[in-house]
Every structure is written in C-alpha cells, then in structure tokens.
C-alpha positions in Angstrom: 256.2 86.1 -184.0 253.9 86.6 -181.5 251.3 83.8 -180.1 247.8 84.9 -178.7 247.2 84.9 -175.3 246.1 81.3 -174.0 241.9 81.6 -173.3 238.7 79.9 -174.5 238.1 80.2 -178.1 234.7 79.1 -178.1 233.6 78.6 -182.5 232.8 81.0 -185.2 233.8 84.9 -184.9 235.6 83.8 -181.2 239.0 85.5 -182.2 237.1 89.1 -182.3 236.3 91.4 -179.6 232.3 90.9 -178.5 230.5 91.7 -180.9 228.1 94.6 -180.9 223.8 94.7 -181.0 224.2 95.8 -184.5 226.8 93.2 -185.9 224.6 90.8 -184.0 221.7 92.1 -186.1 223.8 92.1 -189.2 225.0 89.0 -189.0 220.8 87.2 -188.1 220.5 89.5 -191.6 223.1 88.0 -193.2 221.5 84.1 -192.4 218.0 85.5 -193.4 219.8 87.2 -196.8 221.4 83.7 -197.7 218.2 81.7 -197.3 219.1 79.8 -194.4 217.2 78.8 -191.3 217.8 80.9 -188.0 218.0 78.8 -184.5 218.6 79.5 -181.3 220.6 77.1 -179.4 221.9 76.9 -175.2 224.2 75.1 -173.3 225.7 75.0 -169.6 229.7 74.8 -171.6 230.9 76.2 -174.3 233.8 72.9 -174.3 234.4 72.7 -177.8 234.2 69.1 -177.5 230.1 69.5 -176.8 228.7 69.7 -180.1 225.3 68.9 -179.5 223.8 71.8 -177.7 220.0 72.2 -176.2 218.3 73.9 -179.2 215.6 76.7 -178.2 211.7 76.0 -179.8 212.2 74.7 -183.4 214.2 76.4 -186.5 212.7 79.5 -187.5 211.6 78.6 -191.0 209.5 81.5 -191.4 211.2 84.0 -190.1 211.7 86.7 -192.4 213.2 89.8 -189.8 215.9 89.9 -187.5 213.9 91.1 -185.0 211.9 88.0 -184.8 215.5 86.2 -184.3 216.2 88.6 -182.0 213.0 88.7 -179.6 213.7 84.5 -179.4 216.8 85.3 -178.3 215.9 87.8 -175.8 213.5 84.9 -174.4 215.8 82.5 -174.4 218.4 84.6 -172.6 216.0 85.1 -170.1 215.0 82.0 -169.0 218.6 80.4 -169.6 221.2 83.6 -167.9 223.4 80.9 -166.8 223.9 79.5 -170.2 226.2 80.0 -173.1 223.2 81.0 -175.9 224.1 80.7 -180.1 222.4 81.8 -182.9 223.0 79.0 -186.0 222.1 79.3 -189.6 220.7 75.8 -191.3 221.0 74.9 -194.7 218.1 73.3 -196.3 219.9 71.9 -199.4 222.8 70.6 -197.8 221.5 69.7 -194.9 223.7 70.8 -192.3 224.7 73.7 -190.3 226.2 76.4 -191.9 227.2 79.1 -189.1 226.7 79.5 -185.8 227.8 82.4 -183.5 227.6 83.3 -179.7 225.3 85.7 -178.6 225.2 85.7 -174.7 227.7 84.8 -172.2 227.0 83.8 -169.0 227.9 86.8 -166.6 229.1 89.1 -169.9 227.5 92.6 -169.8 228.7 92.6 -173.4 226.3 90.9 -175.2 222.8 92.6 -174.7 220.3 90.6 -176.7 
C-alpha cells in the first residue's frame, strides 16, 4: 500500500491535479444548475483550521452565467494576487454552504481566472 506524498491538502477537489479554465467553468455551472448561490471568497492561508475566510462583495443571488462568476473572480484575483481565492456554492434551504473549491493560488501560473 502506498501513502500520498505528505503536502497541503487545502478542501474540496484538493487531491486532483489543478484544475483547468473549463472544469473551473463547469463546476460555477454546476452551482448555478443546482440552484445554489455562487461566492467568491479570499484569504492570506489556506490552514484548514481557518474557516472563516474574507468573502468578496455579497453572494451572487442573481447570477444566472458563469461568466458573471467568473469576471468576480478575475477582480478579485486582481486586487488580492497574494491570496488564496475560492469559489463557494450556498444553499438557501438548508442554509449552509454546500461546496467550495480553490480557484487561484498565490504564485500558481495554473489557475488562470
């Protein structure tokens, strides 16, 4: 049996490679598809004991594209570079978060939006 090599996980989706601009766009789709709320959401750490994290403007209640999400994000990431940057989908009946996913690094060339 073989163990994974010992880095940061950081939350949701962290065990697969980077992901891409289109599985980024499929997964804001995904949120939007479900009914759910789109936020973006930075922070200086990604510690997984931080679970409170800045969020960017208020939910998106309204949105109704990706590229909406997507263009917050891109503003976000440009003010914040230095900051771990999430995208999080709300619930509105239960009242909580549902999923949230990283979408910029801080010094990754992976993650373009």
């Amino acid at each position: 049996m073989k163990t994974l090599p010992k880095e940061r996980r950081y939350e949701t989706l962290s065990y697969l490679p980077p992901l891409t601009d289109a599985q980024i766009e499929r997964q804001i789709a995904y949120i939007l598809k479900m009914g759910y709320f789109p936020a973006v959401e930075f922070n200086e750490t990604s510690d997984p004991e931080v679970y409170y994290w800045t969020m960017w403007k208020l939910p998106m209640f309204n949105a109704s594209s990706t590229q909406e999400v997507l263009s917050e994000v891109q503003a976000c990431r440009s003010e914040y570079p230095d900051c771990y940057i999430r995208v999080v989908g709300f619930d509105n009946v239960k009242q909580c978060q549902i999923t949230s996913f990283i979408v910029h690094k801080p010094g990754a060339s992976s993650y373009r939006y």
